[in-house]
C-alpha positions in Angstrom: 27.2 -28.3 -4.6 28.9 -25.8 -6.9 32.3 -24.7 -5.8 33.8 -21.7 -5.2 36.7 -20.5 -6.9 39.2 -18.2 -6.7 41.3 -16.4 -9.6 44.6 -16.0 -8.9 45.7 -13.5 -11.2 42.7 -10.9 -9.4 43.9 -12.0 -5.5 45.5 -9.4 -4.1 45.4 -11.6 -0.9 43.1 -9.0 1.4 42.1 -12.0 2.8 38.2 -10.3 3.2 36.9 -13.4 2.4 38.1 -15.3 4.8 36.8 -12.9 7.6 33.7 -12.5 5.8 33.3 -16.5 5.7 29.8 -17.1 8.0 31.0 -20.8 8.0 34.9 -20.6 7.8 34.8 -22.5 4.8 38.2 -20.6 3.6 42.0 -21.0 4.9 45.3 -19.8 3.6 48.1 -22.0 3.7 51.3 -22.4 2.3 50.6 -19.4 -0.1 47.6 -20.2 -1.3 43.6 -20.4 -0.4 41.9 -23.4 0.2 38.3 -24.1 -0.3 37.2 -26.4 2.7 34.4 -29.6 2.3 31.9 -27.7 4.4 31.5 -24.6 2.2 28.1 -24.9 1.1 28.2 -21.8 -1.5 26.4 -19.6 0.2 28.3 -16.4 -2.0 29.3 -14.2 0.9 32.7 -14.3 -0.4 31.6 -13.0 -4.0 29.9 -10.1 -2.7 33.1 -9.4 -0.2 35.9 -9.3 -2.5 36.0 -6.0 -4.1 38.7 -7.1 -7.1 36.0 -9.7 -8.3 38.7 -12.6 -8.0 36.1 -15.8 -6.9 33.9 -16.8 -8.6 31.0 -19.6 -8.8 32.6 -22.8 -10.3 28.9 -25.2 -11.6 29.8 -28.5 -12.3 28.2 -30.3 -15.0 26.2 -32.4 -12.3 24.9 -29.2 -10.9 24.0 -27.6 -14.9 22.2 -30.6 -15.4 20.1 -30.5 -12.4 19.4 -26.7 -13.0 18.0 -27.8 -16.5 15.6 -30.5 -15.2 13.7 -27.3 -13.3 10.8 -26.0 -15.4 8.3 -23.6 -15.8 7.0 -20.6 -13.4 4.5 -21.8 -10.4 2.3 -18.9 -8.7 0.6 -20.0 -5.4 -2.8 -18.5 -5.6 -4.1 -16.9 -2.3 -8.1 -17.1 -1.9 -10.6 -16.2 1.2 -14.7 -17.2 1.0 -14.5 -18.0 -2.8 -12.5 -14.7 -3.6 -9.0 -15.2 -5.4 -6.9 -12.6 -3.7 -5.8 -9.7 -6.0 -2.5 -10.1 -5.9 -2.4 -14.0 -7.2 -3.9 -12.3 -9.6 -1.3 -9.7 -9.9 1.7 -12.4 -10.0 -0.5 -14.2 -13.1 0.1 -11.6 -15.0 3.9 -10.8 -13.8 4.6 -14.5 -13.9 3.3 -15.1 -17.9 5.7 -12.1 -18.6 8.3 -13.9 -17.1 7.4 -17.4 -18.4 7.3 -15.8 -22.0 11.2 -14.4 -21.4 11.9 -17.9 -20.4 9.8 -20.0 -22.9 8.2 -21.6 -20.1 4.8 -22.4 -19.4 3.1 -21.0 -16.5 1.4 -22.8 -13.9 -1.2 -21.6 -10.9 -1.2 -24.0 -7.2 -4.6 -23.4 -5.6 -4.9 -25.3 -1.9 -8.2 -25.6 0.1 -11.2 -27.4 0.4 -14.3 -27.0 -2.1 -12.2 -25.3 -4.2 -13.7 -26.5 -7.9 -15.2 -22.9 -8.4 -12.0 -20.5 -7.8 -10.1 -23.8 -10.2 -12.4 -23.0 -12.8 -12.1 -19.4 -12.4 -8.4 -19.5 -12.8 -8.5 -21.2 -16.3 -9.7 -18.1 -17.3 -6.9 -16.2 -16.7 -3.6 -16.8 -19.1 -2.5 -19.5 -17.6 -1.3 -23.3 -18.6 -2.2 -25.3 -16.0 -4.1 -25.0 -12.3 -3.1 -27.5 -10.2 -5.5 -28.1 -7.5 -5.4 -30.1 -3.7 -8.7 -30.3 -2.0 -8.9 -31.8 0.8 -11.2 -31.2 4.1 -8.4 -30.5 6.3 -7.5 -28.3 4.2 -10.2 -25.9 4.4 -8.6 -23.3 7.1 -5.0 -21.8 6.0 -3.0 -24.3 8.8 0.9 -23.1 8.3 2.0 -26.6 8.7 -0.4 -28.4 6.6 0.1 -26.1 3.7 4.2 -26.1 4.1 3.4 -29.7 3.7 1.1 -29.5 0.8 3.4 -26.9 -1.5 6.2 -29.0 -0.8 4.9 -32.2 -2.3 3.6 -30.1 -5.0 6.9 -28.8 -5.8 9.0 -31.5 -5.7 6.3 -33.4 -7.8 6.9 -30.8 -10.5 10.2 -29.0 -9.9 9.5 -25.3 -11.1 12.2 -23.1 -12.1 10.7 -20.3 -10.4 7.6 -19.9 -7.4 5.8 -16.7 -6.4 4.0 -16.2 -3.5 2.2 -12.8 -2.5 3.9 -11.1 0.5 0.8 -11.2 2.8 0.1 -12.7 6.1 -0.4 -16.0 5.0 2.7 -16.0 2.0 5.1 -14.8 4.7 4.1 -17.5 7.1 4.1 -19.9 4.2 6.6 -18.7 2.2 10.1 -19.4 4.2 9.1 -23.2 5.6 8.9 -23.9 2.2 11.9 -22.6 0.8 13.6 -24.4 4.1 12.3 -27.7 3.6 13.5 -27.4 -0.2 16.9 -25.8 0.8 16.6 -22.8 -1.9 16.8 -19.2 -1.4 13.7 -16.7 -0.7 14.2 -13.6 -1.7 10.9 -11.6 0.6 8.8 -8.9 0.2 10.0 -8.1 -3.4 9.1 -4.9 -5.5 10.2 -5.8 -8.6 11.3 -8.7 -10.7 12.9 -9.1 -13.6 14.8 -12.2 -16.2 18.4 -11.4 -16.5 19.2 -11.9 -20.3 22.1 -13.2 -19.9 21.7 -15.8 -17.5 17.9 -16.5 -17.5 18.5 -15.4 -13.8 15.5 -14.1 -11.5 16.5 -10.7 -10.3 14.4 -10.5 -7.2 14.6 -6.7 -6.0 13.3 -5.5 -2.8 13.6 -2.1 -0.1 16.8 -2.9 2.4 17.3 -0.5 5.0 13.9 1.2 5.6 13.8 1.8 1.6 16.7 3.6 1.4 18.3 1.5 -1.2 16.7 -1.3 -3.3 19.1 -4.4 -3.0 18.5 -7.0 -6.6 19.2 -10.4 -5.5 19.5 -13.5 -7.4 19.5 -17.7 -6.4 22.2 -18.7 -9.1 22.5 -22.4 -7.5 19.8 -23.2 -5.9 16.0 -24.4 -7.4 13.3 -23.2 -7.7 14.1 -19.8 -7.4 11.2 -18.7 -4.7 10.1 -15.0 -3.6 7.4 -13.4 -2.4 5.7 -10.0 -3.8 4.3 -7.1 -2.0 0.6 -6.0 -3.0 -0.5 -3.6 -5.4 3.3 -3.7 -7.4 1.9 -5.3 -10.6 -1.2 -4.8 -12.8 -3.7 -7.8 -12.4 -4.3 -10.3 -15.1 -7.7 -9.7 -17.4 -10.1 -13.0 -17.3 -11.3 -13.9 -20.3 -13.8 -16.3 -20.4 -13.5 -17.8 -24.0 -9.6 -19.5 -22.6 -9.8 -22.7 -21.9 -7.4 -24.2 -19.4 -6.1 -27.6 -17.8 -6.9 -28.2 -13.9 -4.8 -31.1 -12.5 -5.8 -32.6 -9.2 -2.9 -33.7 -7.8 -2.7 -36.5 -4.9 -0.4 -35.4 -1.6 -0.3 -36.8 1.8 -1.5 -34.7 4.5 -0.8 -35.8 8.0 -3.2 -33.7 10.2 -1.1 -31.2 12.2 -0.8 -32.0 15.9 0.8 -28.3 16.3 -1.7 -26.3 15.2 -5.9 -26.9 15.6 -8.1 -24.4 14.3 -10.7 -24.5 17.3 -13.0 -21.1 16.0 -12.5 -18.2 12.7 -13.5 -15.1 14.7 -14.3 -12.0 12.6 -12.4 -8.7 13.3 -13.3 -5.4 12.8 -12.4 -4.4 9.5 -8.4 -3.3 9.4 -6.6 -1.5 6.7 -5.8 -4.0 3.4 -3.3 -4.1 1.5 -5.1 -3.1 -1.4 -7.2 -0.2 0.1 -7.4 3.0 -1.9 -6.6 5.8 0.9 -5.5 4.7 4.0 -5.2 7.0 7.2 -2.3 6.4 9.3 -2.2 7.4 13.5 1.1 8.3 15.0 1.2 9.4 18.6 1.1 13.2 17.4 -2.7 12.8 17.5 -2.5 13.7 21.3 -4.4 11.2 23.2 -6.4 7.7 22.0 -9.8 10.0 22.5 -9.0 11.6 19.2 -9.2 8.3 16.9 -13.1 8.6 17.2 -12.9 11.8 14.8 -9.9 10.1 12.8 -12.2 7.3 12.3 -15.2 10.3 11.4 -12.8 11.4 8.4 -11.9 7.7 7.2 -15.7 7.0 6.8 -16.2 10.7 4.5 -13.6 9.9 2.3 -14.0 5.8 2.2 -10.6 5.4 3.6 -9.7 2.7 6.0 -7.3 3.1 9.0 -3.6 2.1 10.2 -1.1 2.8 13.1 2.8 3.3 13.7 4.2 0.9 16.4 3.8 3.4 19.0 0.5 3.9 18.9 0.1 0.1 19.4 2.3 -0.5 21.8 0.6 2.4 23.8 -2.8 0.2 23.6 -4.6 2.8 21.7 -5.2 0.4 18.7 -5.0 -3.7 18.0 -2.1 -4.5 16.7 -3.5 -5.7 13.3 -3.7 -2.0 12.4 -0.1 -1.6 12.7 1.6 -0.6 9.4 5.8 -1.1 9.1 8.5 -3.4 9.0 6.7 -5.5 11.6 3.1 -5.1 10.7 1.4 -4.8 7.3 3.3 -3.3 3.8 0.6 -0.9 2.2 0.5 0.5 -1.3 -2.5 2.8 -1.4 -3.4 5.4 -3.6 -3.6 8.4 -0.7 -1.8 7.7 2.6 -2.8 10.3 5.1 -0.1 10.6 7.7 -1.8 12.3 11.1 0.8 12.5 13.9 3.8 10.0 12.4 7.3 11.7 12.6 8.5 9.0 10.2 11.0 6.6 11.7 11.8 4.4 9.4 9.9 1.4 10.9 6.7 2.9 9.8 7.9 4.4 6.3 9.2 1.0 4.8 5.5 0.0 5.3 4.4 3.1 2.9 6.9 3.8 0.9 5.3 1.9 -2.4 2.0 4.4 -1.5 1.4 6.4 -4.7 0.8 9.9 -2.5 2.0 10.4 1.3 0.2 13.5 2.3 1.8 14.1 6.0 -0.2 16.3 8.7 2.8 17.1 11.5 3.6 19.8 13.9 7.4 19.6 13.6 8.4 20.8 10.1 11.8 18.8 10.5 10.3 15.9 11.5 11.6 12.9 8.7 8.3 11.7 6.9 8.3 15.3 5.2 11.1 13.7 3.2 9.2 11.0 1.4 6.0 13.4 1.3 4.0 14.2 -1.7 2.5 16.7 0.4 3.2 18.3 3.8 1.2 20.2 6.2 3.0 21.9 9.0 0.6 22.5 12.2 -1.7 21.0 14.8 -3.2 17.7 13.6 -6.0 18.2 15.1 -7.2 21.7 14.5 -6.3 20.8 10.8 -8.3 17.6 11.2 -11.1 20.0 12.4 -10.8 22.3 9.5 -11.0 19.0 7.1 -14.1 17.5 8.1 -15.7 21.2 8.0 -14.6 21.2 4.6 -15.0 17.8 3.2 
């Protein structure tokens, strides 16, 4: 564990790091500060002190350990035989980032007849796919997979892993990191290699977007976060690149938490990736309007999505709902009907290309993030659109 230490000659003795201590790991006594056994680094102090007096203290254990880490890892996400865009997305972020490093780039695929999509990745600039197919395997089972990526990663110790920041990376994402004890940095819009220190700098929205916080794992390995959808360009495939599959044996101890009984198919909800998405907020009026919401959706090819309230009010299923707790968008065209723009909803669209809001209260806040705004009745402007369109 790297210690912490602090510089006398900066101290001015505030003593904000030992209330800002989460685990009480620091005391003064006798006139000075001691650093207690059970401080496990976490760098709350660092960011507290405001004279820049403590500092990370690596011992040459802890360098050496860092060094054995290598290489960048993406986990690729796939559904019926598709690879989901944004692996493909972090493929071409990640060989960016391996190229800073030196390092070679590696892609984890997990299922169950899985040779196809393997192959497919070869063709994309990468080193190495490392595959696990096995039948029970074959439906995404939190637990199974936590399992799985684990053994993967401590077979090969990455320096870095990337996950997309989707249903299934944000279930899978943090058991990981917990069962490696490393940091996860989620739902990241940016990421970068500090020169310097060959650091990750992981940044991501804090505070309904109102600021962008850039974090970085200094200890810790691998360095893991997931990446919202639509951030990156995807990687080309290019079919003349010839790469290396490597199937790799894991034990898998079937789940007795979780049994996939039945896959039941939903209505079609708003992806990630769509091009225009329509958004419903309770200034529709009623749940009887969403028929001629759904009317404009299908002329412009758009798909549809709902603030909290409008779920919680029963007018839509709640895998509509756009926001901090439902699904991060980054269309193209967002069409806000009826949202006022609490901040709930907007860190769910903020990353949209062009917000075009439809609201009757010109002060109401999503006019502030808006491309375009449209003060007036949603509905007699909704009208007036699908005459026109």
């Amino acid at each position: 564990m790297a210690q912490i230490r602090i510089i006398k000659d900066r101290c001015f003795e505030c003593m904000a790091c030992i209330d800002n201590c989460p685990s009480k790991s620091i005391a003064f006594e006798g006139g000075k500060f001691i650093i207690k056994d059970n401080c496990n680094a976490c760098g709350v102090c660092i960011s507290s002190c405001s004279f820049n007096a403590i500092v990370f203290d690596e011992g040459q254990e802890i360098i050496q350990r860092k060094r054995e880490y290598r290489g960048v890892f993406i986990y690729c996400e796939h559904e019926n035989g598709c690879i989901k865009d944004v692996s493909l997305e972090l493929i071409c972020k990640g060989r960016e980032i391996a190229n800073q490093l030196g390092e070679e780039l590696s892609v984890i695929v997990i299922g169950h007849k899985i040779d196809n999509i393997a192959i497919e990745l070869t063709y994309y600039d990468v080193n190495k796919v490392i595959k696990v197919d096995n039948s029970l395997l074959e439906t995404f089972n939190e637990y199974l997979y936590v399992d799985v990526l684990e053994q993967i990663i401590n077979v090969f110790n990455p320096q870095i892993v990337l996950i997309g920041a989707t249903k299934y990376g944000m279930a899978l994402a943090p058991g990981v990191a917990t069962r490696l004890k490393t940091g996860l940095t989620a739902d990241c819009t940016e990421l970068e290699i500090e020169n310097e220190t060959g650091l990750l700098l992981q940044t991501r929205p804090a505070f309904g977007g109102n600021l962008l916080a850039r974090i970085i794992c200094p200890i810790h390995r691998p360095q893991m976060a997931t990446v919202r959808p639509g951030i990156f360009m995807p990687a080309n495939k290019e079919f003349e690149r010839k790469g290396f599959i490597e199937e790799v044996p894991v034990i898998i101890n079937k789940s007795e938490k979780v049994e996939i009984v039945e896959r039941v198919a939903k209505e079609s909800i708003c992806s990630s990736n769509a091009e225009i998405i329509i958004g419903i907020g309770k200034g529709i009026g009623k749940p009887e309007n969403i028929p001629m919401v759904k009317k404009l959706a299908n002329k412009l090819g758009a798909e549809l999505g709902a603030t909290r309230a409008v779920i919680d009010a029963g007018w839509m299923d709640c895998s509509y709902q756009i926001g901090q707790t439902g699904r991060v968008v980054s269309p193209k065209i967002y069409i806000a009907l009826g949202i006022s723009g609490a901040v709930q909803h907007t860190a769910g669209i903020i990353s949209s290309n062009t917000i075009i809001a439809i609201n009757r209260d010109k002060d109401a806040p999503i006019f502030k993030i808006a491309s375009i705004g449209i003060v007036g009745d949603v509905m007699e402007i909704l009208n007036l659109l699908l005459d026109e369109i």
